[in-house]
TORVOLO-655878 format. One record per residue: residue in three letters; x, y, z of N, C-alpha, C, CB in turn. Coordinates in steps of 0.02 Angstrom, whole numbers, plus 50000, padded with zeros to 5 digits. Each point is the difference from the previous one (the first is absolute). Glycine has a CB too. Example, Ala and Ser with C-alpha at 12.3 -4.5 7.8 and 13.67 -1.06 7.14 Angstrom:
BEGIN
ALA506604971650390499555005950000500455006050000499054994150062SER500775011249902500425005950003499615005550037500594996849892
REM end
This chain:
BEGIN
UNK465025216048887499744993349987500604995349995498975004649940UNK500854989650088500684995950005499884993549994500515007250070UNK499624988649896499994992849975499714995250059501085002349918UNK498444993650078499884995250058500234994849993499175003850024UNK500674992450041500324992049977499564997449964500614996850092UNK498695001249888499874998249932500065003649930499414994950073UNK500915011349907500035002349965500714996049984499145010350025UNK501154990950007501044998650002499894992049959500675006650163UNK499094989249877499634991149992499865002749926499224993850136UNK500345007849840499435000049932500765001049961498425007050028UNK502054996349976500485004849966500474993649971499965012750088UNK500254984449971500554994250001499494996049975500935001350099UNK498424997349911499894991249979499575003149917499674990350163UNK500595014949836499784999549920499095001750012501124988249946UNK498665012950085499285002049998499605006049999500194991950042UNK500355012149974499575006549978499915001949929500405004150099UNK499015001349877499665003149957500735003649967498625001150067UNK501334998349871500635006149963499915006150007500194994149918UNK499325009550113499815009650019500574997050072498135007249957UNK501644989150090500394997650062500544998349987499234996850048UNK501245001849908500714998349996500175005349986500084989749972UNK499715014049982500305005649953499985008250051499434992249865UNK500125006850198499765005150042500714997450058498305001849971UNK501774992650071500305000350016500914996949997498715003250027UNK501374995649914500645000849969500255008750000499664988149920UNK499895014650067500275009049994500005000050079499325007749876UNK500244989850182500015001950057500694999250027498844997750005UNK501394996249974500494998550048500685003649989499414989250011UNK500615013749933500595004849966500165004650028499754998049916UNK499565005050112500235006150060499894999350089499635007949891UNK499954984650094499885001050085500544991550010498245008150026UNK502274995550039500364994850022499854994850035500505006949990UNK498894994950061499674995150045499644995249949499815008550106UNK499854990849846499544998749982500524993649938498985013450045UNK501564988749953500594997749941500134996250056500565009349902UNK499674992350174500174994250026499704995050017500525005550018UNK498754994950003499764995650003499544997249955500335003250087UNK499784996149837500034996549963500584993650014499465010349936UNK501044993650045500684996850019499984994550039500435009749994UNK499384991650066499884995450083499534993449964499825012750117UNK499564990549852499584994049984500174996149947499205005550041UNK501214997049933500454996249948500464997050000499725005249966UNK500644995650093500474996350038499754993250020500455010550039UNK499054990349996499514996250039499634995749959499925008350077UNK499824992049879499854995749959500364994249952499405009050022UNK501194996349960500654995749986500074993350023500485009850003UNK499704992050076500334995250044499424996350029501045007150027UNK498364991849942499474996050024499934995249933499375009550090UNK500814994149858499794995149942500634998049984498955005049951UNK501634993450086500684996049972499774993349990500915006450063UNK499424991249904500124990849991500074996150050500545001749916UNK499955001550116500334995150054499664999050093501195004549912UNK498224998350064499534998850059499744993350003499685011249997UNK500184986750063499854994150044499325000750023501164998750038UNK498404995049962499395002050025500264995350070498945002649880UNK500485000250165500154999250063499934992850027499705011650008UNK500594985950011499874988650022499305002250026501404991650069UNK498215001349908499624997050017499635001450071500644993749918UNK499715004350115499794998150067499895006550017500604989550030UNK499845017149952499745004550019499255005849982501224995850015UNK498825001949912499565002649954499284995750066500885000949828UNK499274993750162499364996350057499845000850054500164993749963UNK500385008150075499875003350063499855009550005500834988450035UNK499075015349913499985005249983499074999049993501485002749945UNK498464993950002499184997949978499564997550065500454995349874UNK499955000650161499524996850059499935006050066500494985849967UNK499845020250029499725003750008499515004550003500634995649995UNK499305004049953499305005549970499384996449980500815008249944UNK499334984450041499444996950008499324999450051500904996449946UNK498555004750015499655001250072500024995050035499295006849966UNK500414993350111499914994450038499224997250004501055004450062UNK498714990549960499205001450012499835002450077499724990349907UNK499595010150079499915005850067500204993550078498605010949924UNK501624993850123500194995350049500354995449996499285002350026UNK501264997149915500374993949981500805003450047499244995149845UNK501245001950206500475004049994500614995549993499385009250059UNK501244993049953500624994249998499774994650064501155009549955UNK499184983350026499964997250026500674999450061499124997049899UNK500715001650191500434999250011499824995650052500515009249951UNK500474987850062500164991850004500365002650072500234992449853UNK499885003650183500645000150048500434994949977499415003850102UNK501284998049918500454994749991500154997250061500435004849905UNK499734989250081500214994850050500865000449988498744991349994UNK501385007950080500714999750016500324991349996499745012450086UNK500644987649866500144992849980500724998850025499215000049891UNK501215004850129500754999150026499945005350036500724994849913UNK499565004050141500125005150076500584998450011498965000450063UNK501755002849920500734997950043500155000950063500405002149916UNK499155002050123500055003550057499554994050051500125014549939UNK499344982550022499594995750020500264989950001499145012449948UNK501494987650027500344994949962500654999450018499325001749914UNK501065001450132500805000950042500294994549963499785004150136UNK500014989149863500754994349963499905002649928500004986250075UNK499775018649898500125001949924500195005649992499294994049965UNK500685011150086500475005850008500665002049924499784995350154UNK500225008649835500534999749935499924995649939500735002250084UNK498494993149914500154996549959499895004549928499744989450084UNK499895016149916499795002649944500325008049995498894991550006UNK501645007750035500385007849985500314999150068499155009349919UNK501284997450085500384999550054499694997750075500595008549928UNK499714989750132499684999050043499705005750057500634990149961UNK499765017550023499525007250005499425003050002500614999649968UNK499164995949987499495002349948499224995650013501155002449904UNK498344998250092499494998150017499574999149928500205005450125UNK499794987049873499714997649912499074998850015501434990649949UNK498235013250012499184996249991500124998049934499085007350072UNK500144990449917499824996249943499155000650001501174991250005UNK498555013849955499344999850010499874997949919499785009450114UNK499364987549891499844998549944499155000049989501214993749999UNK498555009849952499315000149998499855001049912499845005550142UNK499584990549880499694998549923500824999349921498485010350061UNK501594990749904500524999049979500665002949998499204996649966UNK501095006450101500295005350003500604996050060498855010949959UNK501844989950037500195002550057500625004650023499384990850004UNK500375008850062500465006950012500764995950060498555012449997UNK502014989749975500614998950041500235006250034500334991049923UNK499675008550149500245006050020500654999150028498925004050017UNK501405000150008500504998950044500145008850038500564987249914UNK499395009450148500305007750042500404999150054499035005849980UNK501244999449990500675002650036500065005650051500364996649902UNK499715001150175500075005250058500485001250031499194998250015UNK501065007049974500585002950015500015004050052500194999049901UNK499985000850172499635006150031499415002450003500775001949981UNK499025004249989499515003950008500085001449919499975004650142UNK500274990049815500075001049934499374993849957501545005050025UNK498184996349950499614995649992499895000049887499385002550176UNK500594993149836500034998249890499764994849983501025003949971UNK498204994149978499654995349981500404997649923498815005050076UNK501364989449903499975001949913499694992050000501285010249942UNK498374991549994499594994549973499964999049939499465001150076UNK500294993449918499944998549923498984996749974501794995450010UNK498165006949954499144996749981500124995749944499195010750028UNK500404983049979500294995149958499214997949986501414996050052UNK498455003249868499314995349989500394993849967498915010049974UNK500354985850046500144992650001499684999249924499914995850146UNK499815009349834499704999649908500515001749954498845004250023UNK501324990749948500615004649948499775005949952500594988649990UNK499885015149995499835005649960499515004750028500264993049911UNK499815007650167499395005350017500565004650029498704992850031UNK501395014549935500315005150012499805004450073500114998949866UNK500554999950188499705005550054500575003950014499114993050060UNK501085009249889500365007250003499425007650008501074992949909UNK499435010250131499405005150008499455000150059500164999249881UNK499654995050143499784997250046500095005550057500214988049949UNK499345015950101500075003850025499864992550078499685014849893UNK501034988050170500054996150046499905006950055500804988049941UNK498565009650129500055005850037500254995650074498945009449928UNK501424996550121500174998350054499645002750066500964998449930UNK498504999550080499345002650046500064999450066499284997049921UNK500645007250130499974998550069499585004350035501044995949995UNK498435001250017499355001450052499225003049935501125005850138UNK499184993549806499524998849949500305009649978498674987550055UNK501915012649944500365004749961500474997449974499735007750054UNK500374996549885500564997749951500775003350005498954998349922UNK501284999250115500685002850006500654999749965499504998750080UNK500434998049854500444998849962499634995649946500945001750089UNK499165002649838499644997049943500984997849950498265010350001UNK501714985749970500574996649938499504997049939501064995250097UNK499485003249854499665000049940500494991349999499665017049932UNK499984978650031500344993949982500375000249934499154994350064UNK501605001049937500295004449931499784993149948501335009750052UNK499184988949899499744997449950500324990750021499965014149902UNK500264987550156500254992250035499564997550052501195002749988UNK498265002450044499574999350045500395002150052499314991649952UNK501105011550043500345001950073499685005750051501054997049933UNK499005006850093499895006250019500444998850095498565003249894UNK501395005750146500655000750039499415004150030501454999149940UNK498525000650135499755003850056500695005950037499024987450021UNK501205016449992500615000450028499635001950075500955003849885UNK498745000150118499785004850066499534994550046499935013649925UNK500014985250091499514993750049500005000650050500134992549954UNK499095008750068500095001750080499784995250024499895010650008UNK500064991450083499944993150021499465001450013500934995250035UNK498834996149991499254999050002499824995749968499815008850016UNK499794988849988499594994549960499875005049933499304991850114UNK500515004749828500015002049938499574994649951501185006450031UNK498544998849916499584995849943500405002649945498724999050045UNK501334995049912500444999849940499194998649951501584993850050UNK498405012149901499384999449944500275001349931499105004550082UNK500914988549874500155000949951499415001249940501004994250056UNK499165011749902499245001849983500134998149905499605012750123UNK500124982449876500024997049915499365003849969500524986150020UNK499295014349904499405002849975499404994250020500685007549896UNK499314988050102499404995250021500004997850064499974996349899UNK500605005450159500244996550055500245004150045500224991449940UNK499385008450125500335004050071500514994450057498695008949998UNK501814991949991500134992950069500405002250049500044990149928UNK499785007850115500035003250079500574994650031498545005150021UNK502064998250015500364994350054500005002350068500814996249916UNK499375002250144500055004050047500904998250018498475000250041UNK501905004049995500444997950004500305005750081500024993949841UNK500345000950174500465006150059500664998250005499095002050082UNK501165003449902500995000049986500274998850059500165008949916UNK499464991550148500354998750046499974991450029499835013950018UNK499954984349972499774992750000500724995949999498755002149929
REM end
């Protein structure tokens, strides 16, 4: 017979019966497995109930919840296309105005969101990096999952960091859909690197 994990729990949080402390206090004297993993859960509990723990920001605790929230029936994300508001490739006397003159600058923007791209073709080397920018202050899109789609496959998924940035490296060619996927918001760009 050997200690369980709610037995071990009852032991450490003070809840077991005194026949149950006094039964397995003698247990653990001769059985080693059963001594160690006391030990383990006591470790573990330790380092969960320190002081110096942090509860988790906001924005994430909220985006955690708006998960599991139900939806109503047939309700699903809403989605937008973005409109292309700067084309450098489309614009030659502005060439270089927004980064090197290499480099190929958009500017998409939908519902309160926008997206700055810039790509870079190198050869048969190809690299997106962007940044997601809301026009609402204080609306957090870190985490923000950005996909790189071509022919309605996903060929490259990135995560947005806590600047709105995120980095494509691998990019193939072809015409391409850029889908940035927010918890209330799907938004769609189309784009082609070779352009």
């Amino acid at each position: 017979m050997h200690l369980t994990v709610e037995e071990a729990l009852d032991l450490i949080e003070k809840r077991a019966l005194p026949d149950q402390v006094s039964f397995w206090n003698s247990h653990i004297l001769t059985c080693s497995d059963c001594a160690a993993q006391l030990q383990t859960w006591q470790a573990l509990r330790n380092l969960l109930s320190r002081e110096n723990l942090e509860d988790a920001p906001r924005s994430v605790i909220s985006t955690a919840n708006a998960i599991f929230e139900p939806r109503p029936a047939g309700r699903s994300i809403r989605e937008v296309i973005a409109s292309a508001i700067f084309d450098s490739s489309s614009q030659p006397a502005l060439a270089g105005a927004r980064g090197s003159a290499g480099t190929r600058q958009l500017l998409f923007s939908a519902d309160e969101f926008d997206i700055h791209l810039r790509i870079l073709v190198r050869g048969t080397q190809r690299r997106i990096t962007g940044q997601l920018l809301s026009r609402e202050k204080n609306r957090d899109v870190k985490g923000t999952q950005v996909h790189l789609v071509q022919q309605g496959k996903c060929v490259e998924t990135t995560e947005v960091d806590r600047f709105g940035e995120f980095e494509f490296h691998e990019v193939p060619e072809g015409p391409l859909d850029l889908e940035v996927e927010l918890t209330h918001l799907r938004i769609k760009g189309e784009l082609n690197p070779e352009q």
